[in-house]
mmCIF file of the N, C-alpha and C atoms, coordinates in Angstrom:
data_MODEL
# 
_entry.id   MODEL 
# 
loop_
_atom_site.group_PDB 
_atom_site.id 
_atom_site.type_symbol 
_atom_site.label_atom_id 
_atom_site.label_alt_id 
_atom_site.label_comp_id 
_atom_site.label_asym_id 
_atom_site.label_entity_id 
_atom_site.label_seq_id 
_atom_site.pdbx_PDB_ins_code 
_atom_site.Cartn_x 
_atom_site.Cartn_y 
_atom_site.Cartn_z 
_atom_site.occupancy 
_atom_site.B_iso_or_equiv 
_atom_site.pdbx_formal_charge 
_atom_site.auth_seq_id 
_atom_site.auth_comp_id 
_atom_site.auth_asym_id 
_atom_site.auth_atom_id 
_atom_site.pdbx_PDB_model_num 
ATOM 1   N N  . UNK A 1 1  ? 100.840 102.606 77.537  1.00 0.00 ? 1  UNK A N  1 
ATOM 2   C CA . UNK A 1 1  ? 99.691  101.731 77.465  1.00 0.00 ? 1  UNK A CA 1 
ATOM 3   C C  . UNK A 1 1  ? 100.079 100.420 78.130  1.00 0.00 ? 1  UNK A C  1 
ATOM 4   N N  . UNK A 1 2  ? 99.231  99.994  78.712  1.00 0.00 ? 2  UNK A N  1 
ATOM 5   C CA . UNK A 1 2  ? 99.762  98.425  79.806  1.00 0.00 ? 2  UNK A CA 1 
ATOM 6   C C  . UNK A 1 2  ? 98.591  97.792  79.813  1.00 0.00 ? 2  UNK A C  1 
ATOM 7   N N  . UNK A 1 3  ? 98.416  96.592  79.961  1.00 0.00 ? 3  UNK A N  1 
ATOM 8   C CA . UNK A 1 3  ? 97.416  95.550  80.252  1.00 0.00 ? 3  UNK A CA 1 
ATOM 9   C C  . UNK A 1 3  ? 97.349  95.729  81.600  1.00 0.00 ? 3  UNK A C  1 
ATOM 10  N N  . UNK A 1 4  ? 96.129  95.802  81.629  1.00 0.00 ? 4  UNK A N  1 
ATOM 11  C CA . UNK A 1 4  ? 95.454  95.944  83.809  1.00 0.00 ? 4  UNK A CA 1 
ATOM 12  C C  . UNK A 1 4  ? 94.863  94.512  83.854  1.00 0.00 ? 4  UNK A C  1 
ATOM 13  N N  . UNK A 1 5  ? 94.108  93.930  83.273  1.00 0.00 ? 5  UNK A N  1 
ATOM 14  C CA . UNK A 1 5  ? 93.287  92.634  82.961  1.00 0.00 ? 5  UNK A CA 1 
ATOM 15  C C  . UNK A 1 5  ? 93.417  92.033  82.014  1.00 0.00 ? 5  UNK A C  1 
ATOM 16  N N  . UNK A 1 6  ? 93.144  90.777  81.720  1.00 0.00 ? 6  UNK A N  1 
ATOM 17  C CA . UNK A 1 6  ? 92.429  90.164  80.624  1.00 0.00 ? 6  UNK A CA 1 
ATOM 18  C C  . UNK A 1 6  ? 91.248  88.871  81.490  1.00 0.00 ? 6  UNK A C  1 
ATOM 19  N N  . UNK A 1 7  ? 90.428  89.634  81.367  1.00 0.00 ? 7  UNK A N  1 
ATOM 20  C CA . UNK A 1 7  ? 88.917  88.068  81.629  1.00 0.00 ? 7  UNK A CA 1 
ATOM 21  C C  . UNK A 1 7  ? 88.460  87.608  79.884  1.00 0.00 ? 7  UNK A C  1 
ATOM 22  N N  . UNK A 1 8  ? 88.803  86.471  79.880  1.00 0.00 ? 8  UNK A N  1 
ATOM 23  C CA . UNK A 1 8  ? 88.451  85.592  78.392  1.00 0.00 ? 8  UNK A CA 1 
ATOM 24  C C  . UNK A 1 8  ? 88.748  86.368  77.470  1.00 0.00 ? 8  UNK A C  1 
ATOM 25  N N  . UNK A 1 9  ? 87.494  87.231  76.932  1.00 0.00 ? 9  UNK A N  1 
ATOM 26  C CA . UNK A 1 9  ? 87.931  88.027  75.528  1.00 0.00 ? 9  UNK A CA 1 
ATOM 27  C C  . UNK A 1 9  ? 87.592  89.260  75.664  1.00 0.00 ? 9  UNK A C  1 
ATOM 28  N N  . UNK A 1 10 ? 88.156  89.961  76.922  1.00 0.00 ? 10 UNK A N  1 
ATOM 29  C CA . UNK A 1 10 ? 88.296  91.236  77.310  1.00 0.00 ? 10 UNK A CA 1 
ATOM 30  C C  . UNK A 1 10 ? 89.311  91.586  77.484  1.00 0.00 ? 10 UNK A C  1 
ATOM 31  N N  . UNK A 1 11 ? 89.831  92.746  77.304  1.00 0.00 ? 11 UNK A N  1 
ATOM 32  C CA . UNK A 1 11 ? 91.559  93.182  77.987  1.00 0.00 ? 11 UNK A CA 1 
ATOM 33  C C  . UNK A 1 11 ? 90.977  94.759  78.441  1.00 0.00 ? 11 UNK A C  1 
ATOM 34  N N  . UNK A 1 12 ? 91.728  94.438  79.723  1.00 0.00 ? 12 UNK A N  1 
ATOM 35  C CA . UNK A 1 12 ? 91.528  96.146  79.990  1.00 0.00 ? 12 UNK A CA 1 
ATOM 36  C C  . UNK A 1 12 ? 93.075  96.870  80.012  1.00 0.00 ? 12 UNK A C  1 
ATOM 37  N N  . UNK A 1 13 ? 93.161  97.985  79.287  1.00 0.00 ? 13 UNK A N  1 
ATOM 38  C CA . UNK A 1 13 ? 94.237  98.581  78.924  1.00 0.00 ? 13 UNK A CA 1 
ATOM 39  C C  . UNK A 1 13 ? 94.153  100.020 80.586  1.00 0.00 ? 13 UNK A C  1 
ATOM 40  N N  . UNK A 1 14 ? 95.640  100.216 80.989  1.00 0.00 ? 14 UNK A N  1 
ATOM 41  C CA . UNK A 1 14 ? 95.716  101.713 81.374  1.00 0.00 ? 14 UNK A CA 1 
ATOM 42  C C  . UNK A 1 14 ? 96.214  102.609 80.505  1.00 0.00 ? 14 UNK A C  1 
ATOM 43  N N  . UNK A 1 15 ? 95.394  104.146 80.405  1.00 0.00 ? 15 UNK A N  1 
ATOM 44  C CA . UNK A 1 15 ? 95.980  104.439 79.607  1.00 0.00 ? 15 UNK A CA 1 
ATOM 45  C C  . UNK A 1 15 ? 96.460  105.806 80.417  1.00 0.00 ? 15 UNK A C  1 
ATOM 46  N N  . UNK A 1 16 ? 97.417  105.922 80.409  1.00 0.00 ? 16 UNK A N  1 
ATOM 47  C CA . UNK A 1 16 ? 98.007  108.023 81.268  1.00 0.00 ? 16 UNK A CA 1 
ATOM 48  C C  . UNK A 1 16 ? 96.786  108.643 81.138  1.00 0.00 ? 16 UNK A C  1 
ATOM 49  N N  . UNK A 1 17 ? 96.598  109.587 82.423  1.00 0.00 ? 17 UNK A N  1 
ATOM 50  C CA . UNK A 1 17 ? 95.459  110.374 82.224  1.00 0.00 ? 17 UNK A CA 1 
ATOM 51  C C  . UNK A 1 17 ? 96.366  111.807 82.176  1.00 0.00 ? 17 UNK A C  1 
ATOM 52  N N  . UNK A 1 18 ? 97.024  112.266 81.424  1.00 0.00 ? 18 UNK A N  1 
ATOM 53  C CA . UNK A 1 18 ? 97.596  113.203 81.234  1.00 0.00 ? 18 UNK A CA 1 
ATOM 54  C C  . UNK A 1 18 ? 97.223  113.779 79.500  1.00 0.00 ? 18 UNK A C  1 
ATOM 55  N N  . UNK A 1 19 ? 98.025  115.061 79.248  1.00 0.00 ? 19 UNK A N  1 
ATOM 56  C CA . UNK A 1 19 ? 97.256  115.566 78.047  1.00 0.00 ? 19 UNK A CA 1 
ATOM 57  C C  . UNK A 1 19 ? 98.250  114.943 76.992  1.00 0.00 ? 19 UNK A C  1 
ATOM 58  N N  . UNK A 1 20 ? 99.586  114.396 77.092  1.00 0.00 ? 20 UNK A N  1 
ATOM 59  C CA . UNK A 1 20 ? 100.312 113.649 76.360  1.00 0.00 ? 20 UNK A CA 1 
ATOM 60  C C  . UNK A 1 20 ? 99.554  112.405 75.534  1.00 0.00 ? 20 UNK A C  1 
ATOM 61  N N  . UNK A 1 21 ? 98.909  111.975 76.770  1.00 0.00 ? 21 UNK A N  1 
ATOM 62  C CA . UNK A 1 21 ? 98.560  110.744 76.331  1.00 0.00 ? 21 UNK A CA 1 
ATOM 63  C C  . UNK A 1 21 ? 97.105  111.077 76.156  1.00 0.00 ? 21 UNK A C  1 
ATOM 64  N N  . UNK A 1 22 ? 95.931  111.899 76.733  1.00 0.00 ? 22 UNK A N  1 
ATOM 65  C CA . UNK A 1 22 ? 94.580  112.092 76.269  1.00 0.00 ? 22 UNK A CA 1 
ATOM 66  C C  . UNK A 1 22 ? 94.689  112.329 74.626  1.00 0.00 ? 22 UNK A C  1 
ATOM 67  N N  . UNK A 1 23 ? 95.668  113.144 74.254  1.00 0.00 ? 23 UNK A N  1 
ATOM 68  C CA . UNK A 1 23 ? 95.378  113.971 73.225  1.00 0.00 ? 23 UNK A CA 1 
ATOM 69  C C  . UNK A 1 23 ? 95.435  112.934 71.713  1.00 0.00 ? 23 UNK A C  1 
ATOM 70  N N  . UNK A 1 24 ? 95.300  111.465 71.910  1.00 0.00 ? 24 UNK A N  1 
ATOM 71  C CA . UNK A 1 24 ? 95.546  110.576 70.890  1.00 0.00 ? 24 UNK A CA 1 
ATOM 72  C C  . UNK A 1 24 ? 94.294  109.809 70.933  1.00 0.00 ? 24 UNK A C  1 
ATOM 73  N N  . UNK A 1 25 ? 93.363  110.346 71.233  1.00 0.00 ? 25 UNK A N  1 
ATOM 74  C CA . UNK A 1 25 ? 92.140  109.464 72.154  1.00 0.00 ? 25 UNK A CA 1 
ATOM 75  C C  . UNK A 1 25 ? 91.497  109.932 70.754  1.00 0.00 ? 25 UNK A C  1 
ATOM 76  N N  . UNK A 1 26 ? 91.559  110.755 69.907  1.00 0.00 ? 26 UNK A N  1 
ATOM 77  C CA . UNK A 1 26 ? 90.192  110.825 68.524  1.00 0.00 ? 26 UNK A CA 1 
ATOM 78  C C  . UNK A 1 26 ? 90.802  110.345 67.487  1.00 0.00 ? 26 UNK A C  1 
ATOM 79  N N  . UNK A 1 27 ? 92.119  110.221 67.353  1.00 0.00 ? 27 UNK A N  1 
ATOM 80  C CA . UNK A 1 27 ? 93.101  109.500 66.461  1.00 0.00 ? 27 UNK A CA 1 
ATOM 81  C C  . UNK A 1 27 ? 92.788  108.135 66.517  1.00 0.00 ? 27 UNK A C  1 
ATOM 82  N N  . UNK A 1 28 ? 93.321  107.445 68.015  1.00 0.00 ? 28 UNK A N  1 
ATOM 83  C CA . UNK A 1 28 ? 93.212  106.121 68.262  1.00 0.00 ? 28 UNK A CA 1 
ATOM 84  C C  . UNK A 1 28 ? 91.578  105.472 68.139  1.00 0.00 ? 28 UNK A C  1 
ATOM 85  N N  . UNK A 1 29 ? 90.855  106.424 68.744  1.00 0.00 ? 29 UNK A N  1 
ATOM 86  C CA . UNK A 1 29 ? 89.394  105.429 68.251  1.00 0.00 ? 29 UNK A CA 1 
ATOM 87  C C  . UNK A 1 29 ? 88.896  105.517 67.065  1.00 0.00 ? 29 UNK A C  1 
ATOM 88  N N  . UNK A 1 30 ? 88.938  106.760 66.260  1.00 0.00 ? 30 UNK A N  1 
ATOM 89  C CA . UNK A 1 30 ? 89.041  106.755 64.651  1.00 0.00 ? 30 UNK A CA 1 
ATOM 90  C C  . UNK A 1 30 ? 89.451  105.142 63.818  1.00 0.00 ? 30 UNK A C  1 
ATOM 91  N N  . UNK A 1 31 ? 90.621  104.760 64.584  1.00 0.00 ? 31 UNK A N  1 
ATOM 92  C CA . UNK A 1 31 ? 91.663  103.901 64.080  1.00 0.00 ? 31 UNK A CA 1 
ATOM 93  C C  . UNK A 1 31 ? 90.977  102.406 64.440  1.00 0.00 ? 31 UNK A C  1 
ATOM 94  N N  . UNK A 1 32 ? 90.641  102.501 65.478  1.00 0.00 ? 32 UNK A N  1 
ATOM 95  C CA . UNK A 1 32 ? 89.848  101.221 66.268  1.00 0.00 ? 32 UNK A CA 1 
ATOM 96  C C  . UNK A 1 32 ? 88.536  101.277 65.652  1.00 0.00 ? 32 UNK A C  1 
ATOM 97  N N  . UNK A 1 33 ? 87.666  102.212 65.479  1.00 0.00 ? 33 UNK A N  1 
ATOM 98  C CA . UNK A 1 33 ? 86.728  101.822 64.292  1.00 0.00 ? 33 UNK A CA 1 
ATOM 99  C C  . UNK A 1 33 ? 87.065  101.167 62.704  1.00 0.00 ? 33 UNK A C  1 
ATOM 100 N N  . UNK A 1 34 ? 87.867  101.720 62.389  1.00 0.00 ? 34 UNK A N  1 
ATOM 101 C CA . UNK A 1 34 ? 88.442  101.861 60.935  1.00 0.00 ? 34 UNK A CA 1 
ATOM 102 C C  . UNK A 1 34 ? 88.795  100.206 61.151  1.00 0.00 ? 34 UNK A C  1 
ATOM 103 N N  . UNK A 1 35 ? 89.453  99.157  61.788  1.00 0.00 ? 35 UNK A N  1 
ATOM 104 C CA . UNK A 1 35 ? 89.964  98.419  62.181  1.00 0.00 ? 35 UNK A CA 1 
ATOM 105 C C  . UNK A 1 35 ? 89.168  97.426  63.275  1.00 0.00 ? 35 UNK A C  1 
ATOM 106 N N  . UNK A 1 36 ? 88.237  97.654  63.353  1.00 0.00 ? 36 UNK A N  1 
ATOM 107 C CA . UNK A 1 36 ? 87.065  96.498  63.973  1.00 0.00 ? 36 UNK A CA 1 
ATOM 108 C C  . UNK A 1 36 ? 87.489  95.225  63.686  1.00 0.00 ? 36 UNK A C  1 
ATOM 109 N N  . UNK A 1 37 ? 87.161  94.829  62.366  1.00 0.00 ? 37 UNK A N  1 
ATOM 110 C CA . UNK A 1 37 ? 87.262  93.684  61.570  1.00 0.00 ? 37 UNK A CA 1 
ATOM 111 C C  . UNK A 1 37 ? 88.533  93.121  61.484  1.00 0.00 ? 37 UNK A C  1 
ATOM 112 N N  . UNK A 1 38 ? 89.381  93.921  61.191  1.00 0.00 ? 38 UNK A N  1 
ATOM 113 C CA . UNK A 1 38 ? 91.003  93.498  61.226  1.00 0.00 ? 38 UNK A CA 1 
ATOM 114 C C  . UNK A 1 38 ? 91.455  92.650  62.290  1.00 0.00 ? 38 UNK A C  1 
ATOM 115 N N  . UNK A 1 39 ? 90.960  93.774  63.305  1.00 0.00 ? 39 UNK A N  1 
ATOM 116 C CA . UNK A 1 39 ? 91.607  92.908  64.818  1.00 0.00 ? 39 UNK A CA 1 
ATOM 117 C C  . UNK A 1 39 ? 90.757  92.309  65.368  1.00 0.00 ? 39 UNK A C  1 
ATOM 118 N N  . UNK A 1 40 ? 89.332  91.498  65.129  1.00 0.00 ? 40 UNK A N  1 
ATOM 119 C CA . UNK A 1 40 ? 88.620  90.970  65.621  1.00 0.00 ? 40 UNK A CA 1 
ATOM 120 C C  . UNK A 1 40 ? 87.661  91.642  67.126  1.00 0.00 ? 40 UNK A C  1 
ATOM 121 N N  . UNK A 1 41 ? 87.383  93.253  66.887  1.00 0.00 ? 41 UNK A N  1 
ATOM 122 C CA . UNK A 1 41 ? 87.106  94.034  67.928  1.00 0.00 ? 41 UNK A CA 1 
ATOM 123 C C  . UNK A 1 41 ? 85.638  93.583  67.492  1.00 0.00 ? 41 UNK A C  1 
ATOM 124 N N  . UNK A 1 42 ? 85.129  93.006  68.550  1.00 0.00 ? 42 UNK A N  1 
ATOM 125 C CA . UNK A 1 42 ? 83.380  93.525  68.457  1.00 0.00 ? 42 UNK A CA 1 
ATOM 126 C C  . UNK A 1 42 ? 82.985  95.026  69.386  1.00 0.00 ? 42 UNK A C  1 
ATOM 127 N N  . UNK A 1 43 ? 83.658  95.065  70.294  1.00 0.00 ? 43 UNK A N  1 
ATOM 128 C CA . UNK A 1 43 ? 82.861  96.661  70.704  1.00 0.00 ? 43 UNK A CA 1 
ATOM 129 C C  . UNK A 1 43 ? 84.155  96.916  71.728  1.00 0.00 ? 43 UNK A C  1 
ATOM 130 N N  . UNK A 1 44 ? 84.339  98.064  72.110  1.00 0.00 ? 44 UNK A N  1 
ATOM 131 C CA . UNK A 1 44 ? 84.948  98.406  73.220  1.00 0.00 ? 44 UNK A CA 1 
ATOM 132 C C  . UNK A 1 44 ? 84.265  99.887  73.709  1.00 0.00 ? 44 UNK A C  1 
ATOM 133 N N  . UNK A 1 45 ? 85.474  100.542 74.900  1.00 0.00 ? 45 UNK A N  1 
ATOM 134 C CA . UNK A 1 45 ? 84.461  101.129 75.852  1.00 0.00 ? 45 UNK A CA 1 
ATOM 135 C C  . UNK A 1 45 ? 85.730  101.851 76.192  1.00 0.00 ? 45 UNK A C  1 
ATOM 136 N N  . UNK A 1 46 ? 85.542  102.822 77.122  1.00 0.00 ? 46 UNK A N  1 
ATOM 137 C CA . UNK A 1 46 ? 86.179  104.243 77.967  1.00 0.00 ? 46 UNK A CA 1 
ATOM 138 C C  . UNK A 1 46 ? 85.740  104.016 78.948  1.00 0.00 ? 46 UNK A C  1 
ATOM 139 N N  . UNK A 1 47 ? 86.449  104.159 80.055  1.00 0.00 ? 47 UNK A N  1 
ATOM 140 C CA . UNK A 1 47 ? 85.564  104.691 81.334  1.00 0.00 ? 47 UNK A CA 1 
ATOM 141 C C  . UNK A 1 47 ? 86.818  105.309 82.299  1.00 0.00 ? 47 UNK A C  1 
ATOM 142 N N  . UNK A 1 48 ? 86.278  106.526 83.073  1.00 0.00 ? 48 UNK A N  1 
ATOM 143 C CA . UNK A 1 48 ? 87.640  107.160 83.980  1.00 0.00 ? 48 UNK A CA 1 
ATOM 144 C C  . UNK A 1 48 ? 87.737  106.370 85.089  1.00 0.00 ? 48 UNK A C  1 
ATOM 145 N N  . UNK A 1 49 ? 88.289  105.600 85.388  1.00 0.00 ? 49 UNK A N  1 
ATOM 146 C CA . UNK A 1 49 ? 88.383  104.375 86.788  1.00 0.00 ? 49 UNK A CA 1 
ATOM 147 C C  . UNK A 1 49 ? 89.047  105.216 87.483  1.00 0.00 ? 49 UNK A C  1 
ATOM 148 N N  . UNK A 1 50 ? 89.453  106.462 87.523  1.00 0.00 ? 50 UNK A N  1 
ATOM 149 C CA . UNK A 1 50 ? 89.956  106.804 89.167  1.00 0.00 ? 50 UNK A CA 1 
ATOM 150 C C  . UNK A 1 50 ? 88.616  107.372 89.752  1.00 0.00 ? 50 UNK A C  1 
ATOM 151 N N  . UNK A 1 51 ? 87.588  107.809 89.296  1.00 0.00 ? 51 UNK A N  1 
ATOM 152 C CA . UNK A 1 51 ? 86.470  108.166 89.714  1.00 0.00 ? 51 UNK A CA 1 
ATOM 153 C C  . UNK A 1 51 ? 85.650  107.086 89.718  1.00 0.00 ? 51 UNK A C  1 
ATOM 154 N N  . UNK A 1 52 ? 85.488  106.197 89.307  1.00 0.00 ? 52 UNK A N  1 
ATOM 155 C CA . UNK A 1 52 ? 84.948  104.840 89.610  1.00 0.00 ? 52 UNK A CA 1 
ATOM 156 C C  . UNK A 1 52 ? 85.715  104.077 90.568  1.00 0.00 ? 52 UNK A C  1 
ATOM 157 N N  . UNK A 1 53 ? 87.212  104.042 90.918  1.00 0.00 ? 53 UNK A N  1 
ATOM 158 C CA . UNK A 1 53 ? 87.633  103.727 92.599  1.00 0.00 ? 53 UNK A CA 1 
ATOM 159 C C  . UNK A 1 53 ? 87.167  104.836 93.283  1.00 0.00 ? 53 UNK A C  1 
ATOM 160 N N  . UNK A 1 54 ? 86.621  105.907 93.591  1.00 0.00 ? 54 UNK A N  1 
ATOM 161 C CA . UNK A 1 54 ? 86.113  106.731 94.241  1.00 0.00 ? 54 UNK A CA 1 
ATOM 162 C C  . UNK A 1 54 ? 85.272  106.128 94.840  1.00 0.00 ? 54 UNK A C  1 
ATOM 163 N N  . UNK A 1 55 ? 84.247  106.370 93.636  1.00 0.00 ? 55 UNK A N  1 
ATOM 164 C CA . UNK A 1 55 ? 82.310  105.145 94.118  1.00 0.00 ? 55 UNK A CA 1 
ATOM 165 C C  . UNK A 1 55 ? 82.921  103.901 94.712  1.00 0.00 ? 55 UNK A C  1 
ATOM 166 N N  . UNK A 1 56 ? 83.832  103.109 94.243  1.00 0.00 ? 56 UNK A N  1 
ATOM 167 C CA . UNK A 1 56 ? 83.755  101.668 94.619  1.00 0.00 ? 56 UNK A CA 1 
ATOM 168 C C  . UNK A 1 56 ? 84.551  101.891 95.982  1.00 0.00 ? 56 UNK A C  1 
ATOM 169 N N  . UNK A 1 57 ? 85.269  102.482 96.931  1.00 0.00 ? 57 UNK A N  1 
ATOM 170 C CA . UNK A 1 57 ? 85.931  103.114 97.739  1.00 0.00 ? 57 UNK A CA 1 
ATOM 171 C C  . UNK A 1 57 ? 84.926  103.616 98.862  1.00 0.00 ? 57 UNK A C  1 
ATOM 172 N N  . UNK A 1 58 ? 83.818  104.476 98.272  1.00 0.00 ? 58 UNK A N  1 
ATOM 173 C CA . UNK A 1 58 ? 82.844  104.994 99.444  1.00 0.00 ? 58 UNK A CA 1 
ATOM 174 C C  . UNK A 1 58 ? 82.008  103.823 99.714  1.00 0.00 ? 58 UNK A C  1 
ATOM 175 N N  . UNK A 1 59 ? 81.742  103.303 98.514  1.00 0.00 ? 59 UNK A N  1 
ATOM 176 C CA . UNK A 1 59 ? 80.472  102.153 98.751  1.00 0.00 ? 59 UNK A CA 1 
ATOM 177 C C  . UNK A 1 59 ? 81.191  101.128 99.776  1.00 0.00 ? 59 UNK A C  1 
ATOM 178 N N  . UNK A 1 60 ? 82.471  100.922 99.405  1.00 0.00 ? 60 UNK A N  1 
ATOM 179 C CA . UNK A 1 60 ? 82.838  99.624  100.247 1.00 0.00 ? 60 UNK A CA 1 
ATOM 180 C C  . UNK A 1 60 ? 82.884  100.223 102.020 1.00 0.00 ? 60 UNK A C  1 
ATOM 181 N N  . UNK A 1 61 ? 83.333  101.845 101.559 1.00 0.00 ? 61 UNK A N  1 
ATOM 182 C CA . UNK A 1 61 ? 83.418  101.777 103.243 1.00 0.00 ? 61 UNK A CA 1 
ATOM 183 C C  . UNK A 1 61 ? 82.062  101.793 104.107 1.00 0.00 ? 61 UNK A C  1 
ATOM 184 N N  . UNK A 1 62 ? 81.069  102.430 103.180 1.00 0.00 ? 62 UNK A N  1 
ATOM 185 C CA . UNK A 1 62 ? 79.728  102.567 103.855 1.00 0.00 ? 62 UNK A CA 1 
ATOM 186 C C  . UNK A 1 62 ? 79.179  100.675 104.075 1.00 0.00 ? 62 UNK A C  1 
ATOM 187 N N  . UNK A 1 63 ? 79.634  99.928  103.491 1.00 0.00 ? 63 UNK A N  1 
ATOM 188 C CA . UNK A 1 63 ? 78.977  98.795  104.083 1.00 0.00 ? 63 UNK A CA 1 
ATOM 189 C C  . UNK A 1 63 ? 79.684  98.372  105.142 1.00 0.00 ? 63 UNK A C  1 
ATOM 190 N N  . UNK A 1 64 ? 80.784  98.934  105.600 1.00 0.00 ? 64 UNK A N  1 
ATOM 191 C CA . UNK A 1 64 ? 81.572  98.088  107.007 1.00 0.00 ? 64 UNK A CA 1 
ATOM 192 C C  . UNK A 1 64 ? 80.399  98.447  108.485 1.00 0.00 ? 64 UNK A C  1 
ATOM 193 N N  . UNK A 1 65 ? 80.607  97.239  109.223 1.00 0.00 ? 65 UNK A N  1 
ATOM 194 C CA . UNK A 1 65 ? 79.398  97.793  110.532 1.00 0.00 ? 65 UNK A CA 1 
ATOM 195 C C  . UNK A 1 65 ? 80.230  98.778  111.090 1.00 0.00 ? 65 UNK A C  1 
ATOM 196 N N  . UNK A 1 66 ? 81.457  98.964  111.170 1.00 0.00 ? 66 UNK A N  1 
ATOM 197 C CA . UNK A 1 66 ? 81.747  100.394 112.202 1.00 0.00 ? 66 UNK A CA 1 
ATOM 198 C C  . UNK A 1 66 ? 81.322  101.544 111.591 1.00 0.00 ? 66 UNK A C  1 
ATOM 199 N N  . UNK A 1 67 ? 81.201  101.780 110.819 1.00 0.00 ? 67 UNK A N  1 
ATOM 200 C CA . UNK A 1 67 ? 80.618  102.750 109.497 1.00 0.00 ? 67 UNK A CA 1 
ATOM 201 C C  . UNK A 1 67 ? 79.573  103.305 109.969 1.00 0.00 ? 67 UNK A C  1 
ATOM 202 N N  . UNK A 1 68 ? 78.357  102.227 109.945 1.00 0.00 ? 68 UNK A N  1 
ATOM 203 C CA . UNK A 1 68 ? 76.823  102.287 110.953 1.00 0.00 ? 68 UNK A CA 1 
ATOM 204 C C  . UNK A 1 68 ? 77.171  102.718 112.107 1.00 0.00 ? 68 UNK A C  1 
ATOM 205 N N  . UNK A 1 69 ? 77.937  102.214 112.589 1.00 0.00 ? 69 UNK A N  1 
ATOM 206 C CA . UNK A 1 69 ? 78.110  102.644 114.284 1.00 0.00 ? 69 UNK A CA 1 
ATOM 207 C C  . UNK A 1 69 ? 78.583  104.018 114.206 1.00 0.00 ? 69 UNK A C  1 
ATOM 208 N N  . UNK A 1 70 ? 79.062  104.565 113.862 1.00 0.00 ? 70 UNK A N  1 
ATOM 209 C CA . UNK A 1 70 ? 79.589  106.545 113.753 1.00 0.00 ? 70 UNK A CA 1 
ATOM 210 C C  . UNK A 1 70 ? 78.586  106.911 113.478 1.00 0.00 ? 70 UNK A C  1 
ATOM 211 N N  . UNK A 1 71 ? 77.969  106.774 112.328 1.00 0.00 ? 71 UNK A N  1 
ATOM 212 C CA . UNK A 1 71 ? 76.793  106.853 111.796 1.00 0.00 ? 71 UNK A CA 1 
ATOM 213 C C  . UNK A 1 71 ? 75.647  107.162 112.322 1.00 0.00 ? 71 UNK A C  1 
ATOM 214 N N  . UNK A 1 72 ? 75.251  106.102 113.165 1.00 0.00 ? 72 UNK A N  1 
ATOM 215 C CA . UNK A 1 72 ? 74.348  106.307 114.355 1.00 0.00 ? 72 UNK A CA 1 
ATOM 216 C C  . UNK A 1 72 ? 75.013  107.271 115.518 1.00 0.00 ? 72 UNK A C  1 
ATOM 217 N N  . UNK A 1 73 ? 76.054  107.470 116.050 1.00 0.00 ? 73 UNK A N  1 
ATOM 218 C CA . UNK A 1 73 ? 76.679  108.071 116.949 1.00 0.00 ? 73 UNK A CA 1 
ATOM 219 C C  . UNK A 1 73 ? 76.543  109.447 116.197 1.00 0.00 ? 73 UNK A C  1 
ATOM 220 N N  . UNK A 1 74 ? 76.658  109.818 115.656 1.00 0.00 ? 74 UNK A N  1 
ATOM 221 C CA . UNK A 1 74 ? 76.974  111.337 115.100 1.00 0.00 ? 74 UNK A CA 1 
ATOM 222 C C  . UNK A 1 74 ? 75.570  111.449 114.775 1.00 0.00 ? 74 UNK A C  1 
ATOM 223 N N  . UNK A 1 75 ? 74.362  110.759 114.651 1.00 0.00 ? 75 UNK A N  1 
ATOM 224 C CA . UNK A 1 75 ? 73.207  111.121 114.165 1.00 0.00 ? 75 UNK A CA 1 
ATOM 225 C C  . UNK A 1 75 ? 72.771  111.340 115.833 1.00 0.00 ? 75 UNK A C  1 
ATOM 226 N N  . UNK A 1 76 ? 73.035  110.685 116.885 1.00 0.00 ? 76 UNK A N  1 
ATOM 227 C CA . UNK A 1 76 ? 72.451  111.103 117.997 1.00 0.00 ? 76 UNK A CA 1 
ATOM 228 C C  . UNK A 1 76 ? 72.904  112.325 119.183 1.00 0.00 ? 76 UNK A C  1 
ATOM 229 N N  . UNK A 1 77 ? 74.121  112.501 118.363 1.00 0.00 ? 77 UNK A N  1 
ATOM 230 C CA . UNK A 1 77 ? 75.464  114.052 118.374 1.00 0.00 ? 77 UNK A CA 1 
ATOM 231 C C  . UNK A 1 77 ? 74.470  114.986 118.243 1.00 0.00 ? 77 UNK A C  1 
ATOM 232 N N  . UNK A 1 78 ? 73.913  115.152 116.839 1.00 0.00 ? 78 UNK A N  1 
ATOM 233 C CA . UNK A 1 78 ? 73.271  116.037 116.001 1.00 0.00 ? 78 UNK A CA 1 
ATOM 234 C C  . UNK A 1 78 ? 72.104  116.177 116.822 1.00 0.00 ? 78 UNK A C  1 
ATOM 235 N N  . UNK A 1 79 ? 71.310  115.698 117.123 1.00 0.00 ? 79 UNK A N  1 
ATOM 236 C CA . UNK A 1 79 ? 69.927  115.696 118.337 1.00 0.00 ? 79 UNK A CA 1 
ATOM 237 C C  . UNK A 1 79 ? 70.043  116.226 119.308 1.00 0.00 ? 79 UNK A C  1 
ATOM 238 N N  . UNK A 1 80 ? 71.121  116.681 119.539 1.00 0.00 ? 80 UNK A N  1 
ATOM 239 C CA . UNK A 1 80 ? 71.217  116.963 121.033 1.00 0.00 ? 80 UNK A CA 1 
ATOM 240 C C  . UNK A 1 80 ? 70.614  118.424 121.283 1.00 0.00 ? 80 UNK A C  1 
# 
């Protein structure tokens, strides 16, 4: 487990995406409910970020102008 961030009163944790480390994921949030109040948690969250650098990865490349330019080139390929 490692700190990736902290913005103000957020921390974003990495956690292994392997079955070592998945397999503590109904234990540990069990525990993080149970423990809200203790540790001052108002809400937290999951999300798979190697598939979210995916999206954020295509999106960034589709906005570069050479991007458009293939883009258009391979769309006037296809016409022929």
């Amino acid at each position: 487990l490692n700190i990736k961030e902290e913005h103000g009163d957020q921390i974003t944790y990495v956690i292994k995406d392997d079955v070592e480390h998945t397999k503590v994921f109904p234990v540990m949030l069990a525990e993080l409910d149970e423990n809200k109040t203790k540790y001052q948690i108002k809400s937290y969250g999951l999300s798979n970020s190697g598939l979210e650098q995916v999206f954020l990865r295509v999106a960034d490349e589709i906005t570069r102008p050479e991007d458009y330019e293939r883009l258009s080139q391979w769309k006037k390929f296809q016409n022929r």
